[in-house]
N, C-alpha and C positions, 0 to 999 in steps of 0.2 A: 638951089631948091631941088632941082633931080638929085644932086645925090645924097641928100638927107632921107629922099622917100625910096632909094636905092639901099640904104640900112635900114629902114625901120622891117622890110620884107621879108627879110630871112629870120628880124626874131619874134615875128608871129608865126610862123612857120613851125617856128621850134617850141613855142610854149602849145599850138594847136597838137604836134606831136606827143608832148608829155602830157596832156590832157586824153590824149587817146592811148597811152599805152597804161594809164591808169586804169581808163574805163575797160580793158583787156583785161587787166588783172582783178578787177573786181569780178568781170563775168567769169572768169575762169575760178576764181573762189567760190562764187554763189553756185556754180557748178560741182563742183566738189560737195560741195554742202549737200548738193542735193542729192547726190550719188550716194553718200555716206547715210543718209535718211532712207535708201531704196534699199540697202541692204540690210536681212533679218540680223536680229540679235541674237547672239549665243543664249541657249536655256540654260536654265540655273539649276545649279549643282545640287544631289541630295545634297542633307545634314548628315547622312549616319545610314548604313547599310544593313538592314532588320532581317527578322526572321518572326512570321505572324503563323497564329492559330485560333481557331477558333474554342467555346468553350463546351464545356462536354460536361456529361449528367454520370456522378460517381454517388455509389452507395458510400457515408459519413457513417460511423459510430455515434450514435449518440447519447449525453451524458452529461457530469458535471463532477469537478473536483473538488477533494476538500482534503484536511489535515487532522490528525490525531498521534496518540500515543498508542504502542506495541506494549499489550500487559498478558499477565499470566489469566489461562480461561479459569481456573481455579490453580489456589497455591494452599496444599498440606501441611500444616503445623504438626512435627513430630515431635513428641517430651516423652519425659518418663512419668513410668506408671508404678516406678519402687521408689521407695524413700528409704534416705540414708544408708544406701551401698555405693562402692565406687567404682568408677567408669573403668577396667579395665581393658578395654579396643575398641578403635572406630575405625571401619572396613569401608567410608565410601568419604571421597572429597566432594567440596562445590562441582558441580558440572557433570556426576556422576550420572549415568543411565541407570538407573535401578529396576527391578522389576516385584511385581505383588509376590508379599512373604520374605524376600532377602533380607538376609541380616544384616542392618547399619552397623549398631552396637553391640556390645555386649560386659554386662556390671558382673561384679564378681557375685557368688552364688554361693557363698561356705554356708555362711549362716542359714541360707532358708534352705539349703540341701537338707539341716541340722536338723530347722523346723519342721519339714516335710516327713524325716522319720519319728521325731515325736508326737508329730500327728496321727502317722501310723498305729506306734504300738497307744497310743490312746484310743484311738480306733477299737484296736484288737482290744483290750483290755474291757471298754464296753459294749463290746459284741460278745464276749467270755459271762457278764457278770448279766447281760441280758440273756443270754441259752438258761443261765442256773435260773433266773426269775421266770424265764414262760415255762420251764420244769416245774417249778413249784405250784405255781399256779394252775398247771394241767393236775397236778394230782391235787388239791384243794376243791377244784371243780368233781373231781372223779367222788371224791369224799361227802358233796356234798348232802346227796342224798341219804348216804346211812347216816347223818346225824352226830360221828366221830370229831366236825369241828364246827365252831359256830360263824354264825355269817359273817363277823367280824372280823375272823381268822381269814375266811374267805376272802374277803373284802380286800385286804388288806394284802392279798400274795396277787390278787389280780394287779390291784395298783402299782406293785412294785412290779409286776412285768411289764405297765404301760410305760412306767418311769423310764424301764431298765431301756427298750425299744426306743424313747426319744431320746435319751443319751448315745446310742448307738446313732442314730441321725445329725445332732448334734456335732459329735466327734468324726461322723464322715463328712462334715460341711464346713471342721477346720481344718480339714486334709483336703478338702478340694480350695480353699483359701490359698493353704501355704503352697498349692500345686501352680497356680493361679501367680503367686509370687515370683517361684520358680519358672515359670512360662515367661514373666515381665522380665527378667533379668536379659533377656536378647531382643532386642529393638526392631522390630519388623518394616518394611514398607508395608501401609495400607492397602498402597498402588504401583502401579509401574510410573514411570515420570523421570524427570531429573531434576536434579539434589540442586536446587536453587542459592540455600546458605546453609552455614552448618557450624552451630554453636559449643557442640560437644568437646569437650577436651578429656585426654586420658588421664588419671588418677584425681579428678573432681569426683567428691562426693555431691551426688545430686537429689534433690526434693524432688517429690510428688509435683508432676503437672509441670516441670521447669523444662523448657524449650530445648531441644538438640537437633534439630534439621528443620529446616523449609523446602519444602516440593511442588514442583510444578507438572500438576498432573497430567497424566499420558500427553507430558509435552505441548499439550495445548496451546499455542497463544490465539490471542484476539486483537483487532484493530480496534478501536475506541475513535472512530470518526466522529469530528465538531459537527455537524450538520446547521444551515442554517433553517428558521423555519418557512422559507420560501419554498426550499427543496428538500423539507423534511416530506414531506406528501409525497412525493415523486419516487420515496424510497420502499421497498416492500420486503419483505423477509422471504428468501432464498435466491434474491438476485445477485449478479455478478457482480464483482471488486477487483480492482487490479490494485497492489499495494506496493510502492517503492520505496527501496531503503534508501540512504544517504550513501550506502559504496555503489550503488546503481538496480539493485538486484530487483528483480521483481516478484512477486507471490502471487497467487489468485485464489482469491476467499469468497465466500460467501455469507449474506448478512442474516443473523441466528435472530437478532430481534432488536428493536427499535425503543428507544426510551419510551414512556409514556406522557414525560413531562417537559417540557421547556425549561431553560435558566431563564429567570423574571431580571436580571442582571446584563447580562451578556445576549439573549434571543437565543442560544445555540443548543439541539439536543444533539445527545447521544447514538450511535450507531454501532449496535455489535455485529463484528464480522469476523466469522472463524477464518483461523489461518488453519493451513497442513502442519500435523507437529513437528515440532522444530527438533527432534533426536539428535542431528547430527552435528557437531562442533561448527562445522562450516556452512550452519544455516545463515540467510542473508540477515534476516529479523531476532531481535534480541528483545525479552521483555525491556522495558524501560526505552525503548526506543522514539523518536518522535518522524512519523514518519507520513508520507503523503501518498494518496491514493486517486482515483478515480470510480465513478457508478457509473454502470456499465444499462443503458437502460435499451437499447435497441441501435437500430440503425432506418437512416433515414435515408431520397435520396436527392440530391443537393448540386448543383450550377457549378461548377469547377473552373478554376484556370491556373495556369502555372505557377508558382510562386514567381519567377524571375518577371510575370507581365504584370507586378504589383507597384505600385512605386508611389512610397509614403512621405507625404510634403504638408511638415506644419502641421501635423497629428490626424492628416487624413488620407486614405488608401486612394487612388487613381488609378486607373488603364486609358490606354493610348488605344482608339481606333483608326484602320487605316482605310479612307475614303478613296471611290474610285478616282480621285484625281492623284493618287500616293502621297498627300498631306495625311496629317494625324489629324486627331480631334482629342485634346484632354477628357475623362468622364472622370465625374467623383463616384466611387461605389462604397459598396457597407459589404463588411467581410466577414464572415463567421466563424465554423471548423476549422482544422487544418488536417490533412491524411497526407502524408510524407511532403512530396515534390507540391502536392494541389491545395489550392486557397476555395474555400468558400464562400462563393459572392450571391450576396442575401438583396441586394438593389442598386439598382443603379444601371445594369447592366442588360440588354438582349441578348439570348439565347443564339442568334445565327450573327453577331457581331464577329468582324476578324480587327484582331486583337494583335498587339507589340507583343512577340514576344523577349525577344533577347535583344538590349538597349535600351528598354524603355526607362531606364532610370535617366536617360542625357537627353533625352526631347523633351521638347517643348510645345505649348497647345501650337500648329500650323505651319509643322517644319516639313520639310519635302523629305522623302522617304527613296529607298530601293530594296525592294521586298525579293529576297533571295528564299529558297527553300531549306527548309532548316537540314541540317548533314544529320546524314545514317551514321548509328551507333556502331562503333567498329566492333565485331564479335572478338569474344574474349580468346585470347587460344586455348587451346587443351593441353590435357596433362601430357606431359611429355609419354612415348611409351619405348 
């Protein structure tokens, strides 16, 4: 019996030790633990390194576009004024600058040269036979009173002098005719301008009235803006136009006069607007043109901010505000103008907000921020010397 209770001694001994060196290592873990709890956590990382501004009050243009066609302010129908002579030279092409009086054409002239001197000596012949009738008639007058001839005689040398006189009238008014003929045989500009088209061909015999140039007077063109009639009212005659072609070119006209009627079709009126003449080959605008403008009606002034702190999601404009804690804050705004770099924002937005500026398109609404100061623009260098 002792020595059974002589082994059982040593192995409670040893199971009370592995009992104890467990409950050590449990206290020494729950220790850990709680150190690991006593110490702060790392702050969390921005999302994205910005550059903010606020937004600022800029004078906008103000205004509205629209589209139309480039046409002649008037176009000159040049014909002939002789019949049946033939076209012997034509002195100007399409595109020509002509000026008032220059010779287009010119028809051959034999015949009415012909007619011009037999007009002449018809002329002469009764201005000859009306001197012998007011002769006659002066001494038939003188006669009258001694009785030598009867009033009938009388009568009758009178009336042949008044005949003789309207044949002399007569005969000078078909020399100022065939002069008149001779004058048509050289084809004049009306105007100064340029030679738009040009139907004349050399050795065509041409008719009275038949077509040989179109002109487009002192160069003139016009814009023919569609106008709608929302913004027909808003338009007035002598306001500004900026007109742009399709090679980029721009013109600046002014509006001459406004239709009086609406299309009952379409809603859209008319708007004429003088351009500067177009003389020179290398003008930007060409009649026949179809080309886009803008009216030009004032200027306003308007809430600005950068284009780059716009950022458009799903068909609506947003800005990023940065809160004193350097979270963002999503805003939805309403945008208007644009003048170069700056956007016009019409609501949504306060006036002393600071605002994303460069990044805002990769935040998101409540991301953490580091607001750096945006870099100076490096100056450009100069010209060498």
């Amino acid at each position: 019996m002792r020595i059974m209770r002589t082994i059982r001694i040593p192995g409670a001994a040893l199971l009370a030790g592995a009992v104890a060196s467990l409950c050590a290592l449990a206290a020494l873990s729950m220790a850990g633990r709680a150190t690991a709890k006593d110490e702060k956590a790392p702050p969390p990382k921005p999302a994205l390194t910005v550059t903010t501004a606020r937004p600022a009050s800029a004078s906008l243009p103000l205004g509205f576009s629209a589209n139309g066609s480039i046409a002649a302010w008037q176009e000159a129908i040049i014909g002939s004024e002789s019949g049946g002579l033939r076209l012997n030279e034509v002195r100007v092409n399409v595109g020509d600058v002509v000026k008032k009086g220059q010779v287009l054409a010119v028809f051959s002239d034999e015949t009415v040269r012909a007619d011009v001197e037999q007009a002449k000596a018809a002329l002469q012949e009764a201005q000859a036979n009306a001197a012998e009738a007011r002769a006659n008639a002066a001494r038939a007058r003188a006669l009258q009173s001694s009785g030598a001839m009867s009033e009938q005689q009388i009568t009758q040398f009178v009336t042949a002098d008044r005949t003789a006189a309207a044949r002399v009238n007569s005969a000078r008014a078909v020399l100022t005719q065939q002069q008149l003929r001779l004058k048509y045989t050289q084809v004049v500009a009306p105007d100064s301008g340029i030679i738009s088209a040009r139907s004349a061909t050399v050795g065509a015999v041409i008719g009275v009235g038949t077509e040989l140039f179109r002109m487009i007077r002192q160069g003139r063109l016009e814009w023919r803006a569609e106008v709608t009639a929302p913004d027909l009212g808003r338009v007035r005659p002598g306001m500004s136009a900026t007109v742009r072609a399709a090679s980029g070119g721009a013109v600046t006209g002014k509006v001459r006069a406004v239709a009086p009627s609406v299309d009952p079709q379409t809603r859209i009126a008319l708007v004429y607007v003088d351009l500067p003449p177009a003389l020179s080959p290398d003008a930007p605008l060409k009649a026949g043109m179809f080309a886009s403008g803008r009216f030009e009606l004032g200027a306003t002034n308007a809430l600005t901010v950068p284009q780059q702190a716009i950022a458009v999601r799903d068909g609506f404009s947003y800005v990023f505000r940065l809160n004193p804690d350097s979270r963002v804050s999503q805003m939805k705004v309403s945008t208007g103008r644009r003048l170069g770099e700056r956007v016009e924002v019409t609501g949504g937005l306060a006036p002393d907000a600071q605002i994303v500026v460069s990044g805002a398109g990769f935040l998101n609404d409540g991301d953490l921020v580091r607001n750096v100061p945006a870099p100076a623009q490096a100056a450009r260098p100069g010209p060498a010397r």
